[in-house]
N, C-alpha and C positions, 0 to 999 in steps of 0.2 A: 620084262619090266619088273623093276623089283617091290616087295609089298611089302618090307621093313617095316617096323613099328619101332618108335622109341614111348617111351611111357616112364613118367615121374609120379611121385607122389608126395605131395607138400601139406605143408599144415598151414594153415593162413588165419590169421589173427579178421575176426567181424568186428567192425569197428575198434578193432583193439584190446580185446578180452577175451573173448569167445574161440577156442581152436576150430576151425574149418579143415575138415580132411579135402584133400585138392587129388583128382588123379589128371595130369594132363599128358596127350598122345599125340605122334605126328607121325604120318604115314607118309612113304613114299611116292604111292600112287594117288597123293593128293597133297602135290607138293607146296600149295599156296597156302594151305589154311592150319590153324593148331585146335585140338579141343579141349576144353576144361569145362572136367564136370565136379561140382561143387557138392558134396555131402550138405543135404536139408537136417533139420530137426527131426522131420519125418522118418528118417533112416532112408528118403529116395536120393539119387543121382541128380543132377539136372547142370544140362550143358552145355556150354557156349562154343560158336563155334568162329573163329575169327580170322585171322590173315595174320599169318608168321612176319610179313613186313613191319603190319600194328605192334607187335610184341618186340620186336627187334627197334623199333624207334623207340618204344617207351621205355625201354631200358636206360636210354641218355637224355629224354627230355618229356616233357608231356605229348602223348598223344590220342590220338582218336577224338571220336565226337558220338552224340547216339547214346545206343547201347551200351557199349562198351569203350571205356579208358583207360589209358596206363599212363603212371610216373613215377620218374625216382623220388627217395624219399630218406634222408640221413634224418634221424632223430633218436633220442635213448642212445646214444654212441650205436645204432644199427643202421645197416645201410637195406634198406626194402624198398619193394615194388609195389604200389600202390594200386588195386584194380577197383574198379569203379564197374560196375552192371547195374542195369535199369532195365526193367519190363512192365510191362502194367499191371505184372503181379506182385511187382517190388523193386526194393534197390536194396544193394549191399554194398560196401564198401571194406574191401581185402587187404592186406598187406600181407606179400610174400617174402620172403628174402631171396633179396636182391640177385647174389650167387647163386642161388638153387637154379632160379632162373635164369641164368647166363648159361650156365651148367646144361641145361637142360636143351636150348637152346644149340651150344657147342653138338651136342648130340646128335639134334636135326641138322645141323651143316656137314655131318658127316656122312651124313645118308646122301642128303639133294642140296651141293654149294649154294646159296644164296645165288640168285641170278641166273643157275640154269635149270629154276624148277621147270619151263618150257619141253627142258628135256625128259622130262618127268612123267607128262601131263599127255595124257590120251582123251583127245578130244575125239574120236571115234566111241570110247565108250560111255564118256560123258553123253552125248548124243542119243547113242545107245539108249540109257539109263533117263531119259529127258521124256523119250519119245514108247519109253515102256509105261507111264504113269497113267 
């Protein structure tokens, strides 16, 4: 099984002013989920971790609910992506460009197609990794 990594790094507009360094990774051997960890003021990480499905709908429409949300967003003649996180520590609201993240995306369907992350996905080590805690 393969442990591929792909890894971007985006700059994301806070509310619209503010550059946000973005690193987001997707790995093979966890072919359901993406993560995006967002540069604090603090100079710490902090990182979400969601369902490649979520990001792949929110590219053409709104989605999610919760935590975390995504939608397109044409405005300024720019086409971006719009992320929405809430925790009880906060909320932010992101704008990526749109491309980066199709881009980025494209990347991970190159590792694990859409639809056979199953074939991906070892539920013996999950198990594993469940029943070590």
């Amino acid at each position: 099984m393969t442990t591929e990594a792909v890894h971007a790094e985006l700059v994301a507009l806070y509310d619209g002013t503010t550059p946000v360094r973005a690193r987001w990774s997707y790995r093979a051997d966890h072919p359901y989920t993406v993560v995006a960890a967002f540069q604090t003021e603090r100079d710490r990480w902090v990182e979400w971790v969601f369902s490649r499905d979520l990001l792949v709908a929110g590219l053409t429409e709104s989605a999610g609910f919760g935590d975390v949300r995504f939608r397109p967003l044409e405005e300024r003649e720019l086409n971006m992506l719009v992320v929405e996180i809430e925790s009880p520590e906060g909320y932010a609201l992101l704008e990526l460009d749109h491309q980066s993240v199709a881009d980025f995306l494209d990347a991970t369907e190159e590792l694990v197609p859409l639809g056979s992350e199953d074939e991906h996905f070892d539920v013996d080590a999950l198990i594993d990794e469940l029943t070590r805690v």
